[in-house]
C-alpha positions as CSV (number, residue, x, y, z in Angstrom):
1,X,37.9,-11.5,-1.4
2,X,34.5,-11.8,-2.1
3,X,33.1,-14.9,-4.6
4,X,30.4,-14.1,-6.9
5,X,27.6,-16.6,-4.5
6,X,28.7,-14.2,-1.6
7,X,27.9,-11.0,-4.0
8,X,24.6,-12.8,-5.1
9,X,23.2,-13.3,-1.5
10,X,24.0,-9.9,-0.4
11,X,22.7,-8.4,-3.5
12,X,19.6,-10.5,-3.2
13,X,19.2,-9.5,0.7
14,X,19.3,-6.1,0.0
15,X,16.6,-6.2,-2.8
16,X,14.3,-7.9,-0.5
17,X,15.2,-5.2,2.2
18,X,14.2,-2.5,-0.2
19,X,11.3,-3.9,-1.4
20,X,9.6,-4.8,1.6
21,X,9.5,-0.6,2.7
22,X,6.0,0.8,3.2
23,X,5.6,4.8,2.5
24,X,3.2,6.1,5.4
25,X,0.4,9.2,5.3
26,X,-1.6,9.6,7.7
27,X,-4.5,12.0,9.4
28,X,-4.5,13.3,12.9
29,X,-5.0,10.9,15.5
30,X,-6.5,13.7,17.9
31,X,-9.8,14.4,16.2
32,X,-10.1,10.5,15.7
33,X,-9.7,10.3,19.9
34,X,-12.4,12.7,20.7
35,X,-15.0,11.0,18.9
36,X,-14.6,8.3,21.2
37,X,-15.6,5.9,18.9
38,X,-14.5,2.3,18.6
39,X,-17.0,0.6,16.5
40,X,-17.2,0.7,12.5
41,X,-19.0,-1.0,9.4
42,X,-18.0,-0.5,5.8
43,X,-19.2,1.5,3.2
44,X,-18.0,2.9,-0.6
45,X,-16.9,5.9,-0.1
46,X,-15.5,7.2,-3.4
47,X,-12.1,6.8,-4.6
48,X,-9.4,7.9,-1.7
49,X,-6.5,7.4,-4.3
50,X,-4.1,9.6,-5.2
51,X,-4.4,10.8,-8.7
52,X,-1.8,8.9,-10.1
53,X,-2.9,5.7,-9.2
54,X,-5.4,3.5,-11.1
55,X,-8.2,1.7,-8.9
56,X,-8.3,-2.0,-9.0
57,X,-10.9,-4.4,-9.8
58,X,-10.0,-7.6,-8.6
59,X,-12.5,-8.7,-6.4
60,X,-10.0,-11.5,-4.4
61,X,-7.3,-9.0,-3.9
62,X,-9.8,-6.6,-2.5
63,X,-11.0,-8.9,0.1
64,X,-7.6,-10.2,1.4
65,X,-7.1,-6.0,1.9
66,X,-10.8,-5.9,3.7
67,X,-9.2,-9.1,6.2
68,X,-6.2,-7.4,6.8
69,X,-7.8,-3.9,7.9
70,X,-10.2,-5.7,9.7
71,X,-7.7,-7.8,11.8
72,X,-5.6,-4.9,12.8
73,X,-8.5,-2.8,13.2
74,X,-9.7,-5.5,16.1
75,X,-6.0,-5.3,17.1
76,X,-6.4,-1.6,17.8
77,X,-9.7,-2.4,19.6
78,X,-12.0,-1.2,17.2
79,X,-15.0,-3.8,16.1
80,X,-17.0,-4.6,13.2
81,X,-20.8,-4.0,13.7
82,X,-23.7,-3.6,11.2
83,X,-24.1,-0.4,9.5
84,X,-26.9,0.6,11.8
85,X,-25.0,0.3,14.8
86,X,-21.7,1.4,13.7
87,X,-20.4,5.0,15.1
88,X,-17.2,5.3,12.3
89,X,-17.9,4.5,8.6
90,X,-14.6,2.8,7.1
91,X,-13.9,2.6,3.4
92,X,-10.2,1.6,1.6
93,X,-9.7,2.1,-2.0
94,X,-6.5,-0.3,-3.5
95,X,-4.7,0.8,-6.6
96,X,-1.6,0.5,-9.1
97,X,0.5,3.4,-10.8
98,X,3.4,3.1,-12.5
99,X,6.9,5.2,-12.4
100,X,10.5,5.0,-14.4
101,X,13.2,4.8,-12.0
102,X,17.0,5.9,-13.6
103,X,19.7,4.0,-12.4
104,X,23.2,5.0,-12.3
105,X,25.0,3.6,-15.1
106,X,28.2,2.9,-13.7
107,X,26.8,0.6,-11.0
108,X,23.6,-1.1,-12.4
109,X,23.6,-3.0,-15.5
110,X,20.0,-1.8,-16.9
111,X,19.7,2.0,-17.1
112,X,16.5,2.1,-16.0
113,X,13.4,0.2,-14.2
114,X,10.0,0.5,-14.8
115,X,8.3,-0.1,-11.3
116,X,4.9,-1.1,-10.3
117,X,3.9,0.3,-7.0
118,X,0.8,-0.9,-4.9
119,X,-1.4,1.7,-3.2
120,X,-3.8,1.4,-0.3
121,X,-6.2,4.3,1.3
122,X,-8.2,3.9,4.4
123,X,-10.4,6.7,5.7
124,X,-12.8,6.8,8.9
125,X,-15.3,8.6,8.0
126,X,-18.6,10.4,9.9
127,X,-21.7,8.3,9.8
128,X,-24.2,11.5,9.2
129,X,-22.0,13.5,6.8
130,X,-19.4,11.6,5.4
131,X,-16.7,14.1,6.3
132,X,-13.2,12.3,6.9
133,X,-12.5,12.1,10.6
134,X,-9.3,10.2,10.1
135,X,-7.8,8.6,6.9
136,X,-3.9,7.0,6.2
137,X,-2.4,6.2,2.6
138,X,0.3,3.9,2.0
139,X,2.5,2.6,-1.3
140,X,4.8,0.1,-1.8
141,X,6.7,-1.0,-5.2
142,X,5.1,-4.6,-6.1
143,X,7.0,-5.6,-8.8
144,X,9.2,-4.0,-11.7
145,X,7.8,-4.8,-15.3
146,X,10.4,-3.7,-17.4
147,X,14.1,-3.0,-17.5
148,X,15.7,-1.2,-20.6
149,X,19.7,0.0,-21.6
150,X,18.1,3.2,-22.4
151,X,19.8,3.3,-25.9
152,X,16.4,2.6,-27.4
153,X,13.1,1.2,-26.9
154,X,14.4,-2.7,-28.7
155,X,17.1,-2.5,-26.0
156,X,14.0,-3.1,-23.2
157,X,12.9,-6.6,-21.4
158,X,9.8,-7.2,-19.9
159,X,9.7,-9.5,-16.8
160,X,7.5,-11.9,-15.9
161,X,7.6,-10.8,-12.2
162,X,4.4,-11.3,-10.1
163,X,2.5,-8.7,-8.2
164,X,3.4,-9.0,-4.7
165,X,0.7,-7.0,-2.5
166,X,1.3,-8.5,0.7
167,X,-1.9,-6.6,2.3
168,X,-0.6,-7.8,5.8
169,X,2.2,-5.6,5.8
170,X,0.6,-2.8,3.4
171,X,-2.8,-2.8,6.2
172,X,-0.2,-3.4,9.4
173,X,1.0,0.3,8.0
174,X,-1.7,2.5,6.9
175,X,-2.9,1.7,10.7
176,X,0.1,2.2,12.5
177,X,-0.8,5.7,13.7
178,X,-4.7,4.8,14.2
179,X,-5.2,5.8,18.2
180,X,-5.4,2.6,19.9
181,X,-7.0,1.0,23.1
């Protein structure tokens, strides 16, 4: 028989399991490979997002993203040159949206979740025309903001939950299909 600290740990194991799943678009890797090119420098490229996500504007979150591209980018043996030199034009665009997921009311107490979900877009892009050689989204839930019985809008709680971007992990994805050295 289980005791409720044995039901906690599993419950809590399994919410980190779920949480920690990256959702994966990407381009074709062949059009990237015939280009040849391993060496990039950043630019702003326009907004890569999906429409239902909201571009952030925090500059400190932005930058741990820009590390984390650029370390697996060197891991897939692409390197960082100036802008002049540079034969692939990289941009990334990070964003938030925000969806309502129902829970079944016989096994979940709340009725429903409001979740947060994080997402990044990377895009390789051609140095004379901009065109998009090769680009990559990914999304993963950061943090759920509200949880409600659904019998009316007082029957709602806000958390005080944290974003948790984790770029590593969210960067370690969108590149996972990038053709590599």
């Amino acid at each position: 028989m289980w005791n409720l600290r044995q039901l906690v740990v599993v419950l809590a194991a399994l919410f980190v399991v779920s949480c920690s799943h990256v959702a994966v678009d990407s381009g074709s890797a062949e059009v990237l490979e015939s280009t040849g090119a391993r060496t990039y420098a950043w630019v702003d490229g326009g907004s890569l997002l999906a429409e239902e996500a909201a571009p952030i504007g925090d500059a400190a979150v932005l930058t741990r993203f820009r590390e984390a591209l650029d370390r697996e980018l060197q891991d897939a043996g692409y390197a960082l040159v100036p802008l002049e030199e540079a034969r692939l034009e990289a941009t990334m665009d990070v964003g938030v949206s925000e969806r309502v997921v129902q829970n079944d009311p016989y096994f979940a107490f709340w009725a429903y979740e409001r979740v947060e979900s994080g997402h990044l877009s990377f895009a390789f892009l051609h140095p004379v025309d901009q065109s998009v050689i090769w680009s990559a989204n990914a999304r993963r839930d950061l943090r759920v903001t509200e949880r409600g019985t659904g019998h009316s809008d007082r029957d709602s709680v806000g958390t005080e939950e944290q974003r948790e971007w984790r770029p590593e992990l969210m960067a370690n994805a969108v590149l996972s299909n990038v053709p590599r050295r």
